[in-house]
N, C-alpha and C positions, 0 to 999 in steps of 0.2 A: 313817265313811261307811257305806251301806249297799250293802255287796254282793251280788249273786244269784247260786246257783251255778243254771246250764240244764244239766239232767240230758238226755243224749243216751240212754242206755243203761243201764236199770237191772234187775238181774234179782229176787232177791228183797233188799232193801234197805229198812233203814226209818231213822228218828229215832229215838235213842233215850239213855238218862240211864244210870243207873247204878241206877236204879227209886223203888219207890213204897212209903215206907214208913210205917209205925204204921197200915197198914189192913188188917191181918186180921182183927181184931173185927170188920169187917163182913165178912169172907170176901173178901175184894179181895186178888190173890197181887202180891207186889212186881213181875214181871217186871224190864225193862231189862235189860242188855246180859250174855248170857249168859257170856260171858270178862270176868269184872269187873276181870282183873289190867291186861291188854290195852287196854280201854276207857280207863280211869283213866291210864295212862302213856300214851296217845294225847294228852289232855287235859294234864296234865302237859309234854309234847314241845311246846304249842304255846304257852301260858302260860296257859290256860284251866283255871278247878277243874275238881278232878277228878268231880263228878256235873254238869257242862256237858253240852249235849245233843250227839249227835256221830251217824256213821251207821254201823252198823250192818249187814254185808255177809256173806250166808250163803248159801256153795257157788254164787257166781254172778259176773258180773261185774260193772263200774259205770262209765259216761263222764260225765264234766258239764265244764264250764266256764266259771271263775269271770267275772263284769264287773268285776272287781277285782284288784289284786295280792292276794295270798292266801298266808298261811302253815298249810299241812299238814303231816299224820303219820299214817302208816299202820304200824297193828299188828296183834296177830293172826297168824293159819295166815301162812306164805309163800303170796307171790302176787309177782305183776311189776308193779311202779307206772311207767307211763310219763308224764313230763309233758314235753307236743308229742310229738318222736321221739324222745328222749333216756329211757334206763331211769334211775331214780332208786333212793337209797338208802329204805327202809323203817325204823320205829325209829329213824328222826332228822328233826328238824325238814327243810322242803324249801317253797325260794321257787319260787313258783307266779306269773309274771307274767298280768296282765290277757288275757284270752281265751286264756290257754293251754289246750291241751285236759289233762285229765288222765283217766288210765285206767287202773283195778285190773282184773286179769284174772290168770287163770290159782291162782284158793286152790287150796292143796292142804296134804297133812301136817297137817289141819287142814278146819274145818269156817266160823268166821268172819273177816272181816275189818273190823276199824275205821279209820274216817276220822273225824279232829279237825281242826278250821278253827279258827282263831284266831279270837275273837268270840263274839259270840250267833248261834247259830243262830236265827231265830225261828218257831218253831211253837205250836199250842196245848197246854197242858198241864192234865191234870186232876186235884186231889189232889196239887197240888204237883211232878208229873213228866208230860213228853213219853213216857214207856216206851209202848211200845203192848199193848195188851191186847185181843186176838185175841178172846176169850169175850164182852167187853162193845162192841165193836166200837170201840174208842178205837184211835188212834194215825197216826203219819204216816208211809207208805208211800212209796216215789216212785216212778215213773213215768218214762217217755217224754215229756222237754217238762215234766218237772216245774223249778218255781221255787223255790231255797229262797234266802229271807232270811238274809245276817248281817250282825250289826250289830260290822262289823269296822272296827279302824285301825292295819293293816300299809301299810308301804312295802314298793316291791321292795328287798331287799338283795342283791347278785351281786358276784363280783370283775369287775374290769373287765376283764379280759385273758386268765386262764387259765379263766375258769366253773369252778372249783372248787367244791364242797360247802362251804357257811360253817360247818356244823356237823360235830362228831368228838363230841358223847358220849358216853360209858358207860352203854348202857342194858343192865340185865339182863332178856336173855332169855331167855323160858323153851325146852324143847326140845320143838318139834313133832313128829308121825309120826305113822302109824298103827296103835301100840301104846300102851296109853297104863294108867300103873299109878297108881292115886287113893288117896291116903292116907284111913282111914275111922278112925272111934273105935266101938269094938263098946260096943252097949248093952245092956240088962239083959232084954230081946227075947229074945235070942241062945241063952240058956239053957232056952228053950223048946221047940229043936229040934237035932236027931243032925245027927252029920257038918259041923260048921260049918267045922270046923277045912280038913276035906278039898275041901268045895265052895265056900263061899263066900270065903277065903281061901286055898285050896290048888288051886283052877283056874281057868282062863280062860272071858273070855266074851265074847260076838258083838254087836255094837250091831246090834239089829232096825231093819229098814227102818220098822216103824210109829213107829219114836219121834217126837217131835216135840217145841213148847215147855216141854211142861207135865212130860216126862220121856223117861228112857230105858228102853225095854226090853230086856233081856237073853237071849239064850239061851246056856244051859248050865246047866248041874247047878243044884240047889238043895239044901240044907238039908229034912230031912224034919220035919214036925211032931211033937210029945209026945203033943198032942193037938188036938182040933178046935173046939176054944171060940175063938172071934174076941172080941178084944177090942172094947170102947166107939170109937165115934170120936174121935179126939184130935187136937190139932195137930200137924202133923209140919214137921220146919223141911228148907229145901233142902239137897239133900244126902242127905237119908233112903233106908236100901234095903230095901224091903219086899219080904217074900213075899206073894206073892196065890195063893188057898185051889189054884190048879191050877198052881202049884211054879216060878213064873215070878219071875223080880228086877226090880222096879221103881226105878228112880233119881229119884228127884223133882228138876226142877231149877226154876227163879224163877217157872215160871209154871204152877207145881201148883195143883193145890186146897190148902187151908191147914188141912182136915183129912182123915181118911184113917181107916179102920178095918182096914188090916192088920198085922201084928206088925212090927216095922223091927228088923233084926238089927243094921245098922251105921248110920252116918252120916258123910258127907264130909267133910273139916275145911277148914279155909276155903280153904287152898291147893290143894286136890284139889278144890275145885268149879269153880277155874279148869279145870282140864283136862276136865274133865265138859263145859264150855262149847263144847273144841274136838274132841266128840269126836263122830264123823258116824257114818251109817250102815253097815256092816262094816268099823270098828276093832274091834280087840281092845283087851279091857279086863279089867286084873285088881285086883283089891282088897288094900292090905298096911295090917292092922294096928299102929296108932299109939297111942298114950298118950295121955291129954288135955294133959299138960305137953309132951309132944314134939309133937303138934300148934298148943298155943299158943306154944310156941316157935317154930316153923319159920315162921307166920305174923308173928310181930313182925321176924322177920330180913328179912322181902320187905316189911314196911311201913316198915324201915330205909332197906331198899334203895331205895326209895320216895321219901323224905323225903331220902337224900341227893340222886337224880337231882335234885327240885326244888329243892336249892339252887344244882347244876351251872350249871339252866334259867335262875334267878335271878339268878346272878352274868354268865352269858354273855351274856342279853338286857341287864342293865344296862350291858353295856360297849357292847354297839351300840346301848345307846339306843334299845330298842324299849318297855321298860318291862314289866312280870311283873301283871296285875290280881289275882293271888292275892297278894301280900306285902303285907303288914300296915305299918303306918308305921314302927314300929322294927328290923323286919326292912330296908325300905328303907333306912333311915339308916346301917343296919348297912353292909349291903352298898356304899352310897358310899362311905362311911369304907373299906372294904378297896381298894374299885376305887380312890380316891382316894389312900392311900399305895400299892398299886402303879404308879401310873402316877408318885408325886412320885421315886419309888426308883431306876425307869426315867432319866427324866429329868435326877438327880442323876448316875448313872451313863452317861450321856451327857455331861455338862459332863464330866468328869471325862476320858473318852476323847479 
């Protein structure tokens, strides 16, 4: 069925994916959803892939309400999810009946907030993704009165008598605040300038109010130069922390330029560009030193983590019979065959009582 969610209240909120990629040969920066961990486990909570389009909610609030039953998940910074009068849980799936109002208010600890709906959202996308792209003026915003399409098919599911939460997952989350320490891999940059040890990993630093999509800027101490030769412009991937020639740290985050002509002492590693994602204007933010192996390690453990929640998702929606459209047919089959001897074991162990 196709659902609309009427957006009553929206502050800065958009559509958006998990981005746009193989287009930097044309200088097109991936954007999409600046907490990629957040985004993706939204998607995930609701049985939707995880580059599904979802929205998007940065340092503001958001009202809509669906003409459908509707299954949601809100991740991201803390915030207060209310659906009708009733506070709901955050980080676990949440039945949302037809004209409920629903209402995210209150981010904090924290800079965005994601909403996943079960289904397709449908919007336009270009280059293969919804992300919106600010510079070339692409993307879908909402509004006051705005309508967005999904192309959903949830029932409401509820207990009859006590309105319990039908869901208890195990979702790992991560720890919000406004401190926030980002694991970097130093590059070969680094050697070209004094005191790295002392400033750039040995002190703290202030998210400037001008930051924005394309990066963060720093204040505090810098790294001094060797000398004053700028290098060629090159690609810098997200994550990069450049000096620029007047002693400033720049954090490039998804929606950089794709190249760049200042020296990059470090660069974020994939788990540390989530928190870059949540990290607002005067958080403290400090940089620690990582390995490439301790960095590729740390990340296959949160895409473990990952891979287990989805088959939690898997096994729980098959038992209510909602159905998961990310599992593959063997995976399906798999999953009956378990659902199907627990439930014969049950049963056997019932005759037997």
């Amino acid at each position: 069925m196709v659902d609309r969610l009427l957006v009553h209240r929206a502050g800065l909120a958009a559509v958006t994916d998990l981005g746009r990629f193989g287009c930097a040969r044309a200088g097109i920066a991936p954007n999409g959803a600046a907490d990629q961990y957040s985004a993706a486990v939204a998607n995930i909570l609701v049985g939707n892939r995880e580059p599904a389009p979802l929205i998007e909610i940065t340092a503001s609030a958001l009202s809509f309400t669906p003409s459908c039953p509707a299954l949601i998940a809100v991740t991201g910074a803390p915030a207060t999810l209310l659906v009708g009068a009733h506070e709901q849980q955050r980080w676990q799936p949440v039945c949302v009946p037809a004209g409920a109002p629903v209402t995210i208010s209150n981010v904090h600890s924290g800079l965005r907030g994601y909403v996943a709906v079960r289904g397709a959202i449908e919007v336009p996308r270009w280059l293969g993704s919804c992300a919106p792209d600010p510079l070339l003026g692409f993307g879908t915003w909402l509004r006051t009165g705005s309508r967005i399409a999904v192309d959903a098919d949830h029932v409401v599911l509820d207990h009859p008598v006590f309105r319990h939460p039908l869901f208890r997952l195990v979702v790992p989350v991560p720890r919000f605040g406004t401190t926030w320490t980002v694991d970097v891999v130093e590059t070969p940059d680094a050697t070209g300038f004094t005191c790295v040890e002392d400033t750039v990993f040995g002190a703290g630093f202030q998210v400037s109010p001008t930051s924005d999509h394309a990066g963060l800027r720093l204040l505090g101490p810098a790294p001094t130069r060797l000398d004053r030769h700028e290098p060629l412009s090159r690609g810098v991937p997200t994550g990069a922390v450049e000096v620029t020639p007047s002693g400033e740290l720049l954090v490039l985050l998804r929606g950089r330029p794709v190249t760049a002509g200042y020296p990059v002492v470090a660069v974020a590693t994939r788990v540390g560009q989530f928190a870059l994602g949540q990290a607002a204007p005067g958080h403290h933010l400090a940089f620690r030193r990582r390995s490439r192996a301790a960095a590729v390690a740390e990340y296959r453990s949160v895409r473990q983590a990952m891979n287990d929640l989805e088959d939690r998702v898997r096994v729980c929606f098959t038992e209510l019979g909602i159905g998961c459209p990310r599992v593959d047919a063997r995976a399906q089959r798999s999953i009956e065959r378990s659902v199907g001897a627990r439930r014969s074991r049950s049963t056997d162990a019932g005759s037997r009582a």
